[in-house]
Backbone as a chain_set.jsonl record, in Angstrom:
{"seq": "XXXXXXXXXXXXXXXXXXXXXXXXXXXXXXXXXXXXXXXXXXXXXXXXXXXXXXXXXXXXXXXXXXXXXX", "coords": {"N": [[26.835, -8.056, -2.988], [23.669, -7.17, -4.841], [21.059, -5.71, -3.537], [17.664, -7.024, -3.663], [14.267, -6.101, -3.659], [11.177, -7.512, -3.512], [8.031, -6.474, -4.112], [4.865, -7.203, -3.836], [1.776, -7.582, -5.505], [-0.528, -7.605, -4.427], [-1.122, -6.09, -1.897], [-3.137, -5.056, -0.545], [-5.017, -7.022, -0.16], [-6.808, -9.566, 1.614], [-4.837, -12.564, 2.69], [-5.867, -15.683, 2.802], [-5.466, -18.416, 4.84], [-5.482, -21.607, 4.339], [-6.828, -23.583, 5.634], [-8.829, -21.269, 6.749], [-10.34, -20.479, 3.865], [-11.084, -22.422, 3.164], [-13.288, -22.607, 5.063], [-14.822, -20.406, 4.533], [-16.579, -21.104, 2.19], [-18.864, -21.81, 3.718], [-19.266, -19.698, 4.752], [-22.624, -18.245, 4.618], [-23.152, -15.467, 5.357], [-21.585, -13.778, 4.619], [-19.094, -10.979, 4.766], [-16.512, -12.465, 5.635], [-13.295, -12.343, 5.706], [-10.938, -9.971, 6.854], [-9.285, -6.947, 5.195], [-6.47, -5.463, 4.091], [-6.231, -2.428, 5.144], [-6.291, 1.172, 5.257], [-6.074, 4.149, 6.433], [-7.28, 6.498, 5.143], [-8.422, 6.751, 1.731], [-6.868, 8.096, 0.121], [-4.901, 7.824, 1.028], [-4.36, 5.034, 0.76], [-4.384, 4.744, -2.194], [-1.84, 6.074, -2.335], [-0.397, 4.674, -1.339], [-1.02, 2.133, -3.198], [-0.051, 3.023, -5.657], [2.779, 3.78, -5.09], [3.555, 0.83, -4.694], [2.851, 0.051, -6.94], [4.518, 1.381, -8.969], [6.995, 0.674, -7.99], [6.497, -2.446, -8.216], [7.64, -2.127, -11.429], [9.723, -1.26, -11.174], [10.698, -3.332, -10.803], [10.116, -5.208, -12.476], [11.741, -3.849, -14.581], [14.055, -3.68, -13.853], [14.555, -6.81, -13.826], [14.323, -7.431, -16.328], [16.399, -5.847, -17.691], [18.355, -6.723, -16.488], [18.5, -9.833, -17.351], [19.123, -9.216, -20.141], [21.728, -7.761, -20.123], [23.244, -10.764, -18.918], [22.395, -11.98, -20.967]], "CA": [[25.67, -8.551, -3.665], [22.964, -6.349, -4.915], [19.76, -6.256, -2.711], [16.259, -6.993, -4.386], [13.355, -5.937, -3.319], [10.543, -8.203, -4.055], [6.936, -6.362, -4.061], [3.908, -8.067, -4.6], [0.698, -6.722, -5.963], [-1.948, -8.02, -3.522], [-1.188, -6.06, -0.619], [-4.209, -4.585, -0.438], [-6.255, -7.929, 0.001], [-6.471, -10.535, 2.532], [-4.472, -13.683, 2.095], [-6.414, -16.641, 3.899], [-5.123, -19.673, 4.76], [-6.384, -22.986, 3.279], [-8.305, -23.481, 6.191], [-10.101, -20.355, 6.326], [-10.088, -20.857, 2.786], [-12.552, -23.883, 3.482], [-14.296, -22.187, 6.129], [-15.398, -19.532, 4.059], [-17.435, -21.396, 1.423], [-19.529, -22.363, 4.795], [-20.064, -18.418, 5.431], [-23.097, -17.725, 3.787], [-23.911, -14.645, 6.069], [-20.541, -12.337, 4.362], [-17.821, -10.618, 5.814], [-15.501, -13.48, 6.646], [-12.269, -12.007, 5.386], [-10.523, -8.239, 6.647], [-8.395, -6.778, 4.355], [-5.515, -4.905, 4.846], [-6.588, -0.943, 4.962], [-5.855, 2.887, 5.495], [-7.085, 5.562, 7.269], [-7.975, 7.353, 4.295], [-8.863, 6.561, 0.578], [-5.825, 8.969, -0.666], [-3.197, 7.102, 1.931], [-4.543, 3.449, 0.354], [-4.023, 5.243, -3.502], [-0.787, 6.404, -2.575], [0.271, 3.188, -1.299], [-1.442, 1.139, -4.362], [-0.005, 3.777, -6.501], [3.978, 3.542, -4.783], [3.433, -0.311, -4.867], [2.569, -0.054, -8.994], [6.106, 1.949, -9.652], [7.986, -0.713, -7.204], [6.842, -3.132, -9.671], [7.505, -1.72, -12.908], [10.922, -1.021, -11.76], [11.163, -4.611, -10.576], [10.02, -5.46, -13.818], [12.518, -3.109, -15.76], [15.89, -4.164, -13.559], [14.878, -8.261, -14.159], [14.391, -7.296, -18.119], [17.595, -4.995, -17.71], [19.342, -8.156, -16.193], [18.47, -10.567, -18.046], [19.635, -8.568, -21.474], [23.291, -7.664, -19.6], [23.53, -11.847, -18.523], [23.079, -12.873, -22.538]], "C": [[24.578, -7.491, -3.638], [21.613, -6.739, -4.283], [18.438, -6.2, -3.348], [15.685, -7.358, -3.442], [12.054, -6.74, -3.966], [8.948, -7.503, -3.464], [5.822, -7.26, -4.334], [2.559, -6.958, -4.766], [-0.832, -7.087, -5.557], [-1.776, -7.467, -2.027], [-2.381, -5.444, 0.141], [-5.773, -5.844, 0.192], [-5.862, -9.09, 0.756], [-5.931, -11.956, 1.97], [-4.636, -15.129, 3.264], [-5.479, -17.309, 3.218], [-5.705, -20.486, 4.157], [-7.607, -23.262, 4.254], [-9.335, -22.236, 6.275], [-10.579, -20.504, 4.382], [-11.824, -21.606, 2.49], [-13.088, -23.646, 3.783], [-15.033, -21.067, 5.289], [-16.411, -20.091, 2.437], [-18.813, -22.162, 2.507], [-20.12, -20.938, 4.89], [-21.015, -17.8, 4.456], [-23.656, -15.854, 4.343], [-22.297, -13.321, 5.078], [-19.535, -12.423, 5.268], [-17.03, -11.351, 7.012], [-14.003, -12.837, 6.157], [-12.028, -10.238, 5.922], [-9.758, -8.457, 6.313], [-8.102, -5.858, 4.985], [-5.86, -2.943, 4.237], [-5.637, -0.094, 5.079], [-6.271, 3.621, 6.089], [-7.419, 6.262, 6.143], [-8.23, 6.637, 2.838], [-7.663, 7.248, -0.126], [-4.492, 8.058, -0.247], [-3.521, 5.521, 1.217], [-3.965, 3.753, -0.99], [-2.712, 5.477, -3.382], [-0.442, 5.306, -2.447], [0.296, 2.165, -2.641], [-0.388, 1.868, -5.6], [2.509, 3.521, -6.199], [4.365, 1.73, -5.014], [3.611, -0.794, -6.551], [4.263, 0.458, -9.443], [6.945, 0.472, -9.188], [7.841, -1.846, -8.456], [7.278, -3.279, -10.682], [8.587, -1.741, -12.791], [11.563, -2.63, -11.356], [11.437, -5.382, -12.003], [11.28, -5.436, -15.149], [13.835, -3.929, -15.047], [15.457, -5.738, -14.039], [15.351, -8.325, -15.981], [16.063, -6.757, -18.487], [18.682, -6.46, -17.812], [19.62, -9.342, -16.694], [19.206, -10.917, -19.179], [21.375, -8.547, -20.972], [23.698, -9.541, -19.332], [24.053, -11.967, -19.895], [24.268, -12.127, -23.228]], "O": [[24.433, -6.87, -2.585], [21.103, -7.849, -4.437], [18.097, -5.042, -3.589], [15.925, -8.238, -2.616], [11.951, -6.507, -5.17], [8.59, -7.952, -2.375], [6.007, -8.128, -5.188], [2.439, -5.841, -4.264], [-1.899, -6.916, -6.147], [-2.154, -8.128, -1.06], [-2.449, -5.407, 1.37], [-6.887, -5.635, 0.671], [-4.748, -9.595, 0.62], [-6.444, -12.471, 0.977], [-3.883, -15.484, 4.171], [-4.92, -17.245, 2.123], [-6.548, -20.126, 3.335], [-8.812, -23.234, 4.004], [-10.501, -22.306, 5.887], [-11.788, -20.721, 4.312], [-12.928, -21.416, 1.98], [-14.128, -24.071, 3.279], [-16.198, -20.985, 5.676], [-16.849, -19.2, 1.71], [-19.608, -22.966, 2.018], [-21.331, -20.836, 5.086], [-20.616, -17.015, 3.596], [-24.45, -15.191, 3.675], [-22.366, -12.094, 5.148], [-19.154, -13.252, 6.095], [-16.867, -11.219, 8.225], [-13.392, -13.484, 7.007], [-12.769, -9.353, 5.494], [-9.129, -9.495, 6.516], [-8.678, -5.32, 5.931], [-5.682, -2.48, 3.111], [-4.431, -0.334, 5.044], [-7.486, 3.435, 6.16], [-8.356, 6.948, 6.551], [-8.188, 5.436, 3.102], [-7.517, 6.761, -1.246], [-3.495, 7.724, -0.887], [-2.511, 4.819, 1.27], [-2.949, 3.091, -1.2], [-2.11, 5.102, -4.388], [-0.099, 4.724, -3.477], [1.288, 1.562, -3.05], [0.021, 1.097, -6.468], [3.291, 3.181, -7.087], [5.457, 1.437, -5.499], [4.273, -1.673, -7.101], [4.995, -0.191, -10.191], [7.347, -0.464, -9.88], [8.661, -2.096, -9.339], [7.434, -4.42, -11.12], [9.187, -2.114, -13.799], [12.717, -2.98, -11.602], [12.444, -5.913, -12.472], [11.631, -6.209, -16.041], [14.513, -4.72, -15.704], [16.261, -6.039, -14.921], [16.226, -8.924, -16.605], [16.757, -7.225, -19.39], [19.386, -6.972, -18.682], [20.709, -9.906, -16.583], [19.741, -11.987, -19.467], [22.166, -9.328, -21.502], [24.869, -9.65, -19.697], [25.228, -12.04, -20.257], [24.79, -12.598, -24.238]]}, "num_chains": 1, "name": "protein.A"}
């Protein structure tokens, strides 16, 4: 069986729960959420940037697959 890789395109941003979720229309003071970083600005781009291909080719093999099924 062929192995798929399933990227997603939010890895960059925090994914609250429902309760924080809730709790955060309570924080009027800010910075209730950290998101997921880098040590640099180039190492976050490359990542965002390796993340964007991953997709595209996710994209292309489902389209690919799809076309070979019918």
């Amino acid at each position: 069986m062929e192995k798929i890789n399933q990227f997603n395109t939010d890895f960059l941003f925090s994914t609250p729960s429902y309760l924080e979720g809730a709790a955060s229309a309570f924080n009027l003071a800010g910075g209730f959420y950290s998101y997921n970083g880098s040590e640099t600005e180039d190492d976050a781009d490359c990542k965002a940037i390796t993340n964007d291909f991953n997709m595209v080719g996710d994209d292309l093999r489902n389209a690919i697959n799809s076309v070979v099924k019918k």
